[in-house]
C-alpha positions, -999 to 999 in steps of 0.1 A, spaced: 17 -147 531 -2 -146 495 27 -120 481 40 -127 448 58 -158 443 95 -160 434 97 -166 395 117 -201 384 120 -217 349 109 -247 340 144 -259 333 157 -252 370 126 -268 382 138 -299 357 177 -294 370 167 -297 408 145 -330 403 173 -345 382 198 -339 415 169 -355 443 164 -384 417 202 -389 411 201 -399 450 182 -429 440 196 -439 408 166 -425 390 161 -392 369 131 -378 352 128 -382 310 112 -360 287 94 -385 261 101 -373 220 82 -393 197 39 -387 197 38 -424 206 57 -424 239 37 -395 251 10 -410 247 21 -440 267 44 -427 295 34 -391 292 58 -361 285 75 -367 317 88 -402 331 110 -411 359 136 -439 346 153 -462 372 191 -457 356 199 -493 369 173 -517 354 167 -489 329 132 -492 332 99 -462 337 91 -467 371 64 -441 370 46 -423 338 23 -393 333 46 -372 357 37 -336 365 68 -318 369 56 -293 395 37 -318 416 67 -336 419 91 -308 426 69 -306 453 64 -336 465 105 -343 463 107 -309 482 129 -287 458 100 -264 444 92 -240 480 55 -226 482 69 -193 474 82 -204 442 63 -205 406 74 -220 377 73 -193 342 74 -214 313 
């Protein structure tokens, strides 16, 4: 079905990966200063244990749907 997708926010997208990381002790982290973006990326995914990035340079929609909370009929509307 190609209709038109259901319209979600970038911070729901955001919201929903925080709640699958949680599971694992992990949640994705927005970088602030130029010089962490350039080295993690504007997105990370911290380990809350060890309190450490365990993976940089994150797209948020690939991995909403790689962690299955962003469906096919879904589009994010920033």
């Amino acid at each position: 079905m190609n209709g038109p997708k259901l319209p979600i926010t970038l911070r729901a997208l955001l919201q929903r990966i925080d709640r699958a990381l949680a599971k694992k002790d992990q949640c994705l982290k927005k970088t602030l200063s130029e010089q962490a973006v350039r080295e993690l990326g504007e997105y990370y995914i911290l380990d809350r244990n060890k309190m450490v990035a365990l993976k940089d340079h994150v797209d948020p929609k690939a991995l909403g749907k790689e962690l299955g909370v962003l469906e096919s009929y879904e589009e994010v509307k920033e």
